[in-house]
Structure formats: structure tokens, C-alpha cells
C-alpha positions as CSV (number, residue, x, y, z in Angstrom):
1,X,79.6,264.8,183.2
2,X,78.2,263.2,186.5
3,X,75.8,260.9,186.9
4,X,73.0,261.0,188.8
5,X,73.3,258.8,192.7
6,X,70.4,257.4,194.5
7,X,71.4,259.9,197.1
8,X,70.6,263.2,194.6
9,X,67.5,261.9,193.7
10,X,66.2,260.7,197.1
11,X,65.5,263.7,199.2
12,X,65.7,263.3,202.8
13,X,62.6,264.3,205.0
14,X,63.7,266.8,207.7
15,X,62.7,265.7,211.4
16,X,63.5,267.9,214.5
17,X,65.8,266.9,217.4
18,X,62.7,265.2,219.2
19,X,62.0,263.2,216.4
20,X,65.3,261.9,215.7
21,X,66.3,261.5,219.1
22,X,63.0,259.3,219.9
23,X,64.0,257.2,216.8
24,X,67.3,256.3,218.2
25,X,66.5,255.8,221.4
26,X,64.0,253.0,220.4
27,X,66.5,251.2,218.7
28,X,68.8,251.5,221.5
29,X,67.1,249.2,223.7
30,X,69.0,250.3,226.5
31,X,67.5,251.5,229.8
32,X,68.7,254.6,231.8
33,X,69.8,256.2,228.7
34,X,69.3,259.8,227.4
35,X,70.4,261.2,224.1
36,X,70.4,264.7,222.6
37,X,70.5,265.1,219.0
38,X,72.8,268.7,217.9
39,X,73.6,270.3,214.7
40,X,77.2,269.0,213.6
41,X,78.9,270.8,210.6
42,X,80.3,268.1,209.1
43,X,77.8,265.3,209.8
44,X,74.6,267.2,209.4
45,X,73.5,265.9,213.1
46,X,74.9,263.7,215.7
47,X,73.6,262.3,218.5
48,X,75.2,262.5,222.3
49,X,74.3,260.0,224.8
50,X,74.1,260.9,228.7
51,X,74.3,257.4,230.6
52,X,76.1,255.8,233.3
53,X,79.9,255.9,233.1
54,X,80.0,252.0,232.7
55,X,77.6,251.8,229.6
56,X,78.7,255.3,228.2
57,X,81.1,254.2,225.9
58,X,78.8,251.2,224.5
59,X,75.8,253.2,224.1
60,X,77.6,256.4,222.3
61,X,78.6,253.4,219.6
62,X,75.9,251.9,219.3
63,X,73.7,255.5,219.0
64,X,76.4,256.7,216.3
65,X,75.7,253.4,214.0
66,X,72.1,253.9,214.4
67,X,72.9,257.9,213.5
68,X,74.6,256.6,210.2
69,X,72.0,254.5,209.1
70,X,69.0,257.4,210.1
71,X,71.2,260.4,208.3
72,X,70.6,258.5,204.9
73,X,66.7,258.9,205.6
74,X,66.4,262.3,208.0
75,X,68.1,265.3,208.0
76,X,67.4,268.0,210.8
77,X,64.8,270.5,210.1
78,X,66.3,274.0,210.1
């Protein structure tokens, strides 16, 4: 017998790729940065940042912790 996690009784409101990727980018304080949010079989959704080369690898990061702590909340509407 299993007992029941805060995650199976918290249900997580769906937002749309708009949504989602709006939220991250406003936590991303960076400038000159786009991100795309995509279905991902495994994750649920992951986001993909388009910047310049230099601050590519910096923002991707930084977008994937914020995409950690929003898939606890959010999960993409179908």
C-alpha cells in the first residue's frame, strides 16, 4: 500500500505554450532573449531558448531551473 504524496493530491493547472513561456521569460531577466516552450515526453514540457551565441548557454540554464520549479505548478494544456 502507497501513500498518498503532495504531488497526487495537488493537481497541476494546465497553461498553453504562451502562458508558460511568458512566465519564464519574466523570471529570466535577460534582454534579447526568446523562448519557445514544446511538448517533451519525458519532462511534460521544456523550454528552448533562441539568444545570442555568447549568453546561449547561460540563459538555456537558467530557463531549465525556472522550467523545474514551474512543472511542479503547470502542466501544458493538451
Amino acid at each position: 500500500m502507497r501513500l498518498a504524496t503532495e504531488q497526487d493530491t495537488v493537481e497541476k493547472k494546465a497553461k498553453t505554450d504562451a502562458e508558460l513561456e511568458e512566465m519564464i521569460l519574466q523570471r529570466l531577466l535577460i534582454g534579447g532573449v526568446f523562448v519557445s516552450v514544446r511538448r517533451d515526453p519525458i519532462l511534460g514540457w521544456r523550454p528552448t531558448v533562441i539568444t545570442a551565441p555568447k549568453h546561449a548557454r547561460n540563459a538555456q540554464e537558467l530557463a531549465d531551473k525556472i522550467a523545474s520549479e514551474l512543472r511542479k505548478k503547470f502542466k501544458l494544456k493538451e
